[in-house]
C-alpha positions in Angstrom: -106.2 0.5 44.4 -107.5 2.6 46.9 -111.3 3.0 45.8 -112.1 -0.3 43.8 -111.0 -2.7 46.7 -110.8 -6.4 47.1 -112.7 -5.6 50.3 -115.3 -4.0 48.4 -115.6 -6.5 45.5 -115.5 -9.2 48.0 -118.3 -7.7 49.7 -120.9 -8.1 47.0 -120.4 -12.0 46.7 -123.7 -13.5 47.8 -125.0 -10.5 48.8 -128.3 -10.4 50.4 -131.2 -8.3 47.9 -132.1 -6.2 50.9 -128.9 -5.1 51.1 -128.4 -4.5 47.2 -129.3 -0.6 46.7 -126.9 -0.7 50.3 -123.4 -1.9 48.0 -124.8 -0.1 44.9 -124.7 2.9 46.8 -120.7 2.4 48.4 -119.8 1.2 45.0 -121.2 4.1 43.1 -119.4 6.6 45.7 -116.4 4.5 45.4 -116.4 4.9 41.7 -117.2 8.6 41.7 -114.6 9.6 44.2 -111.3 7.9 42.1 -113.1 9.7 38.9 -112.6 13.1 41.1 -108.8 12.3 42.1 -108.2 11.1 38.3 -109.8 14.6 37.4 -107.6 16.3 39.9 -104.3 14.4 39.2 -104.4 14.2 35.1 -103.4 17.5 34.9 -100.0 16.4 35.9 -99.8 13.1 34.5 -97.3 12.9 31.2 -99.6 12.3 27.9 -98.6 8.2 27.9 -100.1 7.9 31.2 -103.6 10.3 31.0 -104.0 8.2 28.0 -103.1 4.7 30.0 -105.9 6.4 32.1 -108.7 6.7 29.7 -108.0 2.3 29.1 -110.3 -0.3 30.4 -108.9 -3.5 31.4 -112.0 -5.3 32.5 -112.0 -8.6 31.9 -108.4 -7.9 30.3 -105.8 -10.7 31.1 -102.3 -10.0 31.6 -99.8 -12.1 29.8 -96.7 -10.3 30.6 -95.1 -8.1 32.9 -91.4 -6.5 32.6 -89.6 -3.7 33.7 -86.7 -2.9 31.5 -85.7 0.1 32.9 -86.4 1.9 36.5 -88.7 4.1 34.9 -90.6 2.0 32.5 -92.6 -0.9 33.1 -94.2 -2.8 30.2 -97.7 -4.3 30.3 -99.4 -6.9 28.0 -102.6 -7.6 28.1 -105.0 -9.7 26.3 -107.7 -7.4 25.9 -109.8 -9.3 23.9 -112.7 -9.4 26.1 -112.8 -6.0 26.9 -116.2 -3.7 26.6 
């Protein structure tokens, strides 16, 4: 992902408090700037996939991965713990 990085999420572990409102702040525009490309790009997205958009996966576990065909790729995830 080009926005939500490991860099970025990495950067947060043990971070110091003065630098808090610092990360807050890159997260936040990190956030709002894939919210403006999704916004831009849903448009052209086929109805499956503005919808896969819309899905949180936070704290989501994937239990399967396969791609039956070149253009379709199947997902499972244990969503159980979701928000």
């Amino acid at each position: 992902m080009k926005y939500i990085t490991r860099q970025l999420y990495q950067s947060m572990q043990g971070l110091a408090e003065d630098k808090v409102d610092e990360f807050q702040a890159k997260w936040r525009r990190a956030c709002d700037d894939y919210q403006a490309l999704l916004s831009q790009i849903k448009p052209e997205l086929c109805p499956a996939m503005r919808d896969f958009a819309e899905k949180t996966f936070h704290d989501g576990v994937v239990r399967s991965v396969e791609q039956p065909e070149q253009s379709v790729l199947i997902l499972e995830i244990d969503a159980a713990r979701n928000p």
